[in-house]
N, C-alpha and C positions, 0 to 999 in steps of 0.2 A: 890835516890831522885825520888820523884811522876813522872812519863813523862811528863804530861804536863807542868811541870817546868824545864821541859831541854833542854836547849837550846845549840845545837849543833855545833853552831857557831859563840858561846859568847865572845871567847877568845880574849885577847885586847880591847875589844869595852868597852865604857866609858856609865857610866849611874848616874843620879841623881835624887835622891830619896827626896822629900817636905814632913815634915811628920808635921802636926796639931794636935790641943790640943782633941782630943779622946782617948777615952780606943785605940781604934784600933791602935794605936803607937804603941803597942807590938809590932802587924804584922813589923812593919819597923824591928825589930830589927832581927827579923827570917829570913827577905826576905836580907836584907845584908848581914848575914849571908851566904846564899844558894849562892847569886850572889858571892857574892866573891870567893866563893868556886869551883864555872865554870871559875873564869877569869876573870871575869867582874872585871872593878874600877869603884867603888862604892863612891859615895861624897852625903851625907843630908847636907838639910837646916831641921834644928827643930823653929816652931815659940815658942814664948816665953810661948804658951799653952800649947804647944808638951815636953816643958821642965817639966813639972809638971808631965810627964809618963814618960818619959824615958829622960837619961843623954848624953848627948856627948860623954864623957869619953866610955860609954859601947859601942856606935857605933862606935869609933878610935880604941877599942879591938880589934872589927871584920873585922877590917881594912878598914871602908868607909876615905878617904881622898879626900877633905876636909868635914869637920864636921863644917858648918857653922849654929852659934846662935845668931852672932848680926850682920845685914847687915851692920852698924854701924862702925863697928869693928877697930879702929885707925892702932891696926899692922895687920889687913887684907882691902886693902883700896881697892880692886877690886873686893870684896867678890861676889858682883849682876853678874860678869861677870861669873861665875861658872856654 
């Protein structure tokens, strides 16, 4: 991994990731990727424009928990509190 993306006292610590409706979503999918992979837990919010580049499904691959897409969400009613 590049050095400046290593973070050497990631382990446990929680992080959350807002990814909008841009090409630049890729990046979200890379950088969950990397984070997880130090340790970090990883949870997105995608807005409804972020959906249109990239899926939920592919960020729950890489293990972001939770993967929230509709604040809305009936069987997630605390979603905003994430």
């Amino acid at each position: 991994m590049d050095a400046h993306l290593h973070f050497t006292h990631a382990g446990g610590k929680r992080l959350h990731l807002g990814l909008s409706g841009s090409v630049a979503a890729y990046k979200g999918i890379d950088l969950v990727r990397r984070w997880v992979e130090l340790g970090l837990e990883v949870g997105v919010t995608l807005t409804q424009a972020a959906e249109r580049f990239v899926t939920p499904y592919s960020l729950k691959v890489l293990g972001a928990n939770p993967v929230i897409s509709n604040m809305f969400d009936p069987d997630m009613p605390y979603a905003h509190l994430f």
